[in-house]
N, C-alpha and C positions, 0 to 999 in steps of 0.2 A: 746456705741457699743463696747468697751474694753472687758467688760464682754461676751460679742458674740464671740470675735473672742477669748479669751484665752477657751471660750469651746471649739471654732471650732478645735482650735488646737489641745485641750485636745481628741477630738474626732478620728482627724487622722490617729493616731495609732492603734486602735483595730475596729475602727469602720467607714472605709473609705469611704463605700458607703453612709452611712448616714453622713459623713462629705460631701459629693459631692453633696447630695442632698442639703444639706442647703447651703452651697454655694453660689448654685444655684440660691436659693427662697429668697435668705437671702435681695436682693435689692425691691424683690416686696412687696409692700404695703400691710397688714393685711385686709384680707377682712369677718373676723367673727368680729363681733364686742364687745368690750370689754374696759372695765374700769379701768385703775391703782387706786389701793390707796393704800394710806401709813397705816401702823397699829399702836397702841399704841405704839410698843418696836421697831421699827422704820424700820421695814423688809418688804419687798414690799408685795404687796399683787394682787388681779386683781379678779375683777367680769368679769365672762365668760360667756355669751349667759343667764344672766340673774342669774346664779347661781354662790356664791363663794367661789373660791376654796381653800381659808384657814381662818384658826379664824382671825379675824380682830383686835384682841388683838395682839395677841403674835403665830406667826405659829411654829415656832420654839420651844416652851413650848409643841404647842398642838401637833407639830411632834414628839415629845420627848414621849409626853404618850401613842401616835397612836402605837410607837415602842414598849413601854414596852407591850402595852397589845397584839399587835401580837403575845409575846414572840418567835422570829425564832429559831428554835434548831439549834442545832452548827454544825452538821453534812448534814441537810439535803440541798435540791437543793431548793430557794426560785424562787416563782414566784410571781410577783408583778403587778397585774391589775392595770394599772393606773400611769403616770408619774406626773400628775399634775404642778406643780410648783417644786415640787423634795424637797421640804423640808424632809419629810419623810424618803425619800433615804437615802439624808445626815446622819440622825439623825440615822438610822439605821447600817449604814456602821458605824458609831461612835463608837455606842455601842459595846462592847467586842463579841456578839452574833455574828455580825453580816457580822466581818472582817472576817473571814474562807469558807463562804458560795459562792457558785455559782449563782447569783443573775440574773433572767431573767425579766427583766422587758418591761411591753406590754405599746403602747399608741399608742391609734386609730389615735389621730390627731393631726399630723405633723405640724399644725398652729399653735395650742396650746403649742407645744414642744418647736419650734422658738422661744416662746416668753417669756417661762422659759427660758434660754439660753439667753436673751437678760436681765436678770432679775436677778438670783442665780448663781453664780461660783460653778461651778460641776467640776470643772478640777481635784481635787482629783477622787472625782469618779469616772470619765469617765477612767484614765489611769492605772485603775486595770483592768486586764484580764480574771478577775469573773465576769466581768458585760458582760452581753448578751444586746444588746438594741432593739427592734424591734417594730418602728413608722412608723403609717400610712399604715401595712401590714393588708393585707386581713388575715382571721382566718387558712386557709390553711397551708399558709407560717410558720405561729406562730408557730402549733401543727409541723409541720416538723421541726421548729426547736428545740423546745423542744424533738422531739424524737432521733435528732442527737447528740444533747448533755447532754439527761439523762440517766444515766446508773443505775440500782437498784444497781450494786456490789458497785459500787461508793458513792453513796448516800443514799441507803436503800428507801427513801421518799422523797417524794415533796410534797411541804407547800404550798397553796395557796394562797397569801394574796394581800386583794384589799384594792384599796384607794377611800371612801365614795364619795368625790365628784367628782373625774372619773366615777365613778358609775353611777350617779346623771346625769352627762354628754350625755351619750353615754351608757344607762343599757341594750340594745338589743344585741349590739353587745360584750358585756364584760359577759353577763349572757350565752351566746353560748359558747365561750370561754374558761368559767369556767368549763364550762360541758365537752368541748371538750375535756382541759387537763387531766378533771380528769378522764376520759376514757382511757386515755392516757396512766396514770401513771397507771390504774390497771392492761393494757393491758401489757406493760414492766416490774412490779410487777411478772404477769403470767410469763413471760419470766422468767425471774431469778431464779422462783419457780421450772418451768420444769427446766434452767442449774442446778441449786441443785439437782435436782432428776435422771437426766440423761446424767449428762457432762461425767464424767468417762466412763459409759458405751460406751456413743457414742465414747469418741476417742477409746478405746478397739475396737468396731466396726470397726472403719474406718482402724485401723492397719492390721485387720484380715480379710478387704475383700478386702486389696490393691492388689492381683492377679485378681481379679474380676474387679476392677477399672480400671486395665490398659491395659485387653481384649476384655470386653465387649465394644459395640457399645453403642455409646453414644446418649440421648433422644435429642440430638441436630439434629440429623440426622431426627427427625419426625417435628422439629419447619417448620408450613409453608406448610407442606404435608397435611392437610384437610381444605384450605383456603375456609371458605363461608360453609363449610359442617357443620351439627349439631351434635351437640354431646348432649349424654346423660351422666350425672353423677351421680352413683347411690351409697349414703351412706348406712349406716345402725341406721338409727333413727326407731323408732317405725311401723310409717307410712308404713312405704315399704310395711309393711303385706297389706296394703290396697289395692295396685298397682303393685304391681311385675309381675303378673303375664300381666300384660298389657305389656310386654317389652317383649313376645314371637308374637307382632304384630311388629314388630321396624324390625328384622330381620338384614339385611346390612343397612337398610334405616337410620341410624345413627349411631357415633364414638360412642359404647358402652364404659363407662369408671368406673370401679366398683372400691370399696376403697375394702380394702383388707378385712375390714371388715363385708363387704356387699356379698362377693365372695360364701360363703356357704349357705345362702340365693338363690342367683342365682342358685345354683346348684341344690338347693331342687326342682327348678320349671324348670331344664332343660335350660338353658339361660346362652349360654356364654358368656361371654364380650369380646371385641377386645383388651381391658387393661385392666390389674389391678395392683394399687396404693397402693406401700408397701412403709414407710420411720421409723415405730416403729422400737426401738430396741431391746426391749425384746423380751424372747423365748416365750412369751406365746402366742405375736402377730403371731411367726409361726405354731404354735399349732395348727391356726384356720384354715391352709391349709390341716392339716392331716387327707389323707384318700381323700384328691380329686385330678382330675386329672387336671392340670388347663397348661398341654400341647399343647394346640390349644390358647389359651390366652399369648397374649406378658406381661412380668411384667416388667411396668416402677419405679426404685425401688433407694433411696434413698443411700448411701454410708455409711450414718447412721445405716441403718437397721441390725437387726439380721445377722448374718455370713449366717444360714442357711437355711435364705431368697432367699437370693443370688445363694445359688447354688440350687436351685429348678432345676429339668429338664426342662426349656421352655425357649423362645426366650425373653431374655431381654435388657432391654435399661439402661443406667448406667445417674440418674442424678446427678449430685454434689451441694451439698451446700454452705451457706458463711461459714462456719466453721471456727473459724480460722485455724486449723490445716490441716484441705485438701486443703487449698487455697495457706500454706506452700507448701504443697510434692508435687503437683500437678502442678507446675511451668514453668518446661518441657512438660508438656503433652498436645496435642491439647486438647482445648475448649470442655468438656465433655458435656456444656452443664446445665444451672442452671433452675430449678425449685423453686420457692419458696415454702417454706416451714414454714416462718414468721407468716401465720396465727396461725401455732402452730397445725391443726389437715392433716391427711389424706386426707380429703373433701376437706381441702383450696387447699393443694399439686395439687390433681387432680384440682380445678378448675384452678388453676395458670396454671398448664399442656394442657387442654383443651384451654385455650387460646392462649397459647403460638404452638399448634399446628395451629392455624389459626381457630379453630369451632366459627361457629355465625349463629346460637345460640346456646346459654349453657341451656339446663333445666333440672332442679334438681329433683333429684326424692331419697326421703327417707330424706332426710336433715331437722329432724325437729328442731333441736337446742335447743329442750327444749321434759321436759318429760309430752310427747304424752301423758295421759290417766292413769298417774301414772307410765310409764316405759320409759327405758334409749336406749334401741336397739330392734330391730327386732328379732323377737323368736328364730329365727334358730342360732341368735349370741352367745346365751348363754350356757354355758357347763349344758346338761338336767340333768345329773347326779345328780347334789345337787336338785333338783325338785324332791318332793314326794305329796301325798296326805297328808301330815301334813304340807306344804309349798310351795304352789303357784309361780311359776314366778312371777305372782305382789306381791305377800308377800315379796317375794326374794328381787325383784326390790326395791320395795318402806320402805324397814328396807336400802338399802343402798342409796338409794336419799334422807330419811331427816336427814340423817345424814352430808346433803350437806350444804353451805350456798347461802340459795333458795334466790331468786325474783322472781317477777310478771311482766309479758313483753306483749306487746300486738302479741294476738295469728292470724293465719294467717286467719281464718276466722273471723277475728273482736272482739272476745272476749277477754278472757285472758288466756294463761298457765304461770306454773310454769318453772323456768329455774336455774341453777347456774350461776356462775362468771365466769368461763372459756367458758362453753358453750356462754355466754355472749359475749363472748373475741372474738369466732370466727365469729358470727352474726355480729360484730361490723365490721371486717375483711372484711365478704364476700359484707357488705354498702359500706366502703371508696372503694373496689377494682370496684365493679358496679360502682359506681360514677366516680372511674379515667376513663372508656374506656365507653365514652358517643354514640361511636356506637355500639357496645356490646349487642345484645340482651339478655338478663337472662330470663329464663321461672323458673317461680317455681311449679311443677307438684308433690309438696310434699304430698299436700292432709291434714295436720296435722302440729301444730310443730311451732315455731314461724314466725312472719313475718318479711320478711327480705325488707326491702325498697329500690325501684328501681328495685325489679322484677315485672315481669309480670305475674299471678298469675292464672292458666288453669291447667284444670283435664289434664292427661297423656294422653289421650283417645286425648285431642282436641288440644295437643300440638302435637303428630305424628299426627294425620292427616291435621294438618294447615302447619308443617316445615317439615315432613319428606316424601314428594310426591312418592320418587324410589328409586331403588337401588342405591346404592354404590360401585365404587370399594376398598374396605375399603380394605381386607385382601391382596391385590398387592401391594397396598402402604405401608403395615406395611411389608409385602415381603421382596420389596426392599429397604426398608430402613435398613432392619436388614443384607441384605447379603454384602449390599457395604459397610456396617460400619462391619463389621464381622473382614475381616482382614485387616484393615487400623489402628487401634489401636496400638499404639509405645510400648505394651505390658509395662510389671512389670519392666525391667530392670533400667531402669532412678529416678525410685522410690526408689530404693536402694541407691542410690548416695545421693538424697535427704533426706532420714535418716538421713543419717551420718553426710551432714551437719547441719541439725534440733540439732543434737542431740549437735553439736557447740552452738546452740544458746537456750540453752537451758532453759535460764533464761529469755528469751523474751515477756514480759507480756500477750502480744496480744495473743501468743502461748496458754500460760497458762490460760486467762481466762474461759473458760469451765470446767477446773479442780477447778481454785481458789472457786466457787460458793459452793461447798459440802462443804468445810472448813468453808466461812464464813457464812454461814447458819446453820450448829449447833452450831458457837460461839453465833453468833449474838440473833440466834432465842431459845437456852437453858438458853439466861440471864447471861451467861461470864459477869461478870462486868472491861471488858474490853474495850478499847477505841477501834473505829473504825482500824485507822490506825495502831494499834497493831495487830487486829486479821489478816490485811489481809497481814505485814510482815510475821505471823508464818502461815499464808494460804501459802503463797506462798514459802516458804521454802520445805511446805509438796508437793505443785505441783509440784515444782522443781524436789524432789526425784522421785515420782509415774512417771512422765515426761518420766525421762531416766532412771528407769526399765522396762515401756514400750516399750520405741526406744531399748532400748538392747534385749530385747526380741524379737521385730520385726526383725532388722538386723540380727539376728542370725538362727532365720527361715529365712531368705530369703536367705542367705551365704550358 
């Protein structure tokens, strides 16, 4: 028992809970049943439930080559199916590869783990603070913790590497896992791809709509105002062309909620929304307002977004994001109000929105996630201009989707479509968010497009007339919600002060993460045969700069 308690000890420090747990359990009696033996080179060993879980020679030889041939790269975030006996662990943390890594290791059974622990001295590696441990958790818990402590900017990659006869063990629930993660990491991949492509912008955004921020009425003020009412959310996927015009029978009888994308669409067929869903930053996203009137429509709109989104003439709702940088200036300021925006598109924004206004049910309409019939959006999305009679919309469309990188997903009427990886990213989005709110109803009235599980899957046609019986006082509540938040807003002044001290701290990483991703993405991704921790010292030297000739140019307009 010496060897138990100097893990347990070893454990205390980084890993309390699981010290508490064992503890615990540590007096009660093994009720899987299980074999000690000794091996040739004289290192314990143990048949488990019938299978064994190291060479009965030599484990320590065999964990040594298990190592070499995972080869772990030096940089990345390892994750390790499987504690078994932990030989491996050992022999891997030995390795020179293997001492620099963030090491997360999974093990279903917490029976099994005790009795390594009573078995192998781990006390070296348990008292490193790159070891993640997580025994006897459901798969939920796992994938959350892996998302709280993997960062692309950090890590670029995660490695997945399992251990054979944990495998062997327990293959149902380690083969989910595998999958889960690895959804995981393309989905936080996606992330760092979009901060590479739109960190800059967005803080330039948020600097230039901070008068906007801190007068407008904030979308907190509608959280709770259509509790039990249904809402509809209308993207702009293919499909829409099928059904749009079915949404001139809805009338008041549902929270109309258009993505910003979908807005021109709407307007060809006469059909206002009660919202529309703006959080893109670029100009070209407001492009696709021009030339409509969308002043009888509230736009609830992202701090992200375009400057001259914002000032559109109509009633709007101000949400805020995690940013880091608006979570900064925004410190003094009542509670604006968060939407998420994590799924990564418009569609997820409104759907987080919709919920968080109280609607149940949510049905979707246009949301195919995949390209419908060889196309990516709804006719009316696209600028007609480039369309001649020597180039087709599908021509158009389909020379810029296989230039994509495609898969095959199961399509919502039971076959197959085609889809990308991001489109991918947000399906994947709109399952985990169905599944967290199990009373929640989701209608999918897409008609096209892929299927997204955990919806309930009805023509448009027999989703209004099963959830939408009457009218609505829809336009009173969006009324007063917009005039009592009109002048309670603590206005621009207090954001000025928060500049100045921002611009104190200006080397504050967390600050600069959204700038740092431009820098380390064309070192990284042009082949710089540079070391990690190089490129993101001179990444960050250049966010420093860009930092505070931003904030000096803000304070200066605001002075």
């Amino acid at each position: 028992m010496e060897t138990f308690k100097k893990n347990l000890e070893a454990l205390k420090r980084y890993h309390p809970l699981l010290y508490e747990q064992l503890a615990v359990t540590s007096h009660q009696s093994p009720v899987t049943s299980h074999q000690l033996l000794k091996t040739r080179s004289g290192h314990p060993t143990v048949e488990y439930k019938g299978i064994s879980l190291t060479s009965q020679y030599d484990p320590v030889k065999e964990s040594k080559r298990w190592a070499e041939k995972v080869s772990p790269k030096s940089d990345a975030y390892l994750i390790v199916l499987g504690f078994g006996l932990g030989y491996h662990l050992k022999e891997m943390r030995n390795a020179e590869c293997g001492m620099r890594n963030t090491l997360l290791v999974v093990e279903q059974d917490l029976e099994l783990f005790a009795l390594a622990l009573k078995l192998v001295d781990f006390s070296r590696l348990f008292s490193s603070s790159r070891i993640i441990l997580k025994v006897g958790c459901p798969e939920e818990e796992v994938v959350s913790t892996f998302k709280e402590s993997f960062s692309f900017l950090r890590f670029g990659e995660a490695q997945i590497l399992e251990h054979p006869a944990s495998l062997r063990l327990n293959p149902a629930y380690y083969q989910r896992l595998r999958k889960r993660l690895a959804e995981s990491t393309e989905q936080e991949k996606t992330r760092g791809l979009t901060l590479a492509k739109f960190g800059r912008l967005w803080q330039r955004n948020i600097l230039a709509n901070l008068s906007q921020i801190g007068s407008s009425p904030s979308v907190r003020r509608l959280f709770g105002q259509f509790n039990l009412h249904p809402a509809i959310i209308v993207s702009a996927g293919p499909s829409l062309d099928k059904n749009v015009a079915g949404l001139k029978e809805v009338q008041d009888k549902a929270l109309i909620v258009s993505t910003d994308t979908a807005v021109r669409t709407l307007a060809a067929h006469r059909i206002k929304p009660h919202l529309v869903a703006s959080i893109d930053p670029q100009e070209i996203n407001f492009n696709r307002f021009a030339g409509l009137d969308i002043s009888k429509s509230c736009l609830v709109v992202s701090e992200l977004a375009n400057p001259k989104t914002l000032r559109l003439e109509t009633k709007k709702f101000i949400s805020l994001s995690d940013h880091p940088f608006t979570i900064y200036i925004t410190t003094h300021l009542k509670d604006k109000g968060y939407v998420s925006a994590a799924g990564g598109s418009v569609a997820t924004f409104a759907f987080d929105l919709a919920r968080k206004l109280g609607c149940n049910p949510i049905i979707l309409v246009g949301q195919d996630l995949a390209y419908t019939d060889s196309r990516s959006h709804t006719r009316t999305t696209h600028d007609l201009e480039e369309i001649s009679k020597f180039k087709t919309l599908e021509m158009k469309e389909w020379e810029e989707i296989r230039r994509r990188d495609l898969l095959e997903i199961e399509s919502i009427d039971g076959g197959k479509v085609l889809t990308d990886y991001v489109l991918w990213g947000y399906l994947k989005w709109f399952e985990e968010e169905i599944a967290k709110f199990q009373d929640l109803r989701v209608i999918d009235a897409t008609q096209g497009g892929a299927k997204i599980s955990g919806t309930q899957i009805m023509s448009l046609k027999e989703a209004v007339k099963t959830y939408c019986p009457g009218e609505l006082q829809i336009e009173e509540i969006l009324d007063r919600a917009y005039r009592e938040g009109r002048n309670q807003e603590p206005g621009a002044g207090k954001l000025l002060l928060e500049l100045k001290k921002l611009k104190e701290e200006i080397t504050n990483p967390h600050i600069l993460e959204p700038l740092l991703y431009q820098s380390l993405f064309d070192s990284l991704y042009k082949r710089e045969k540079t070391d990690r921790e190089a490129i993101l010292t001179k990444a960050t030297k250049e966010a420093s700069l860009l930092m505070e000739e931003m904030l000096g140019g803000a304070i200066e307009e605001f002075s």
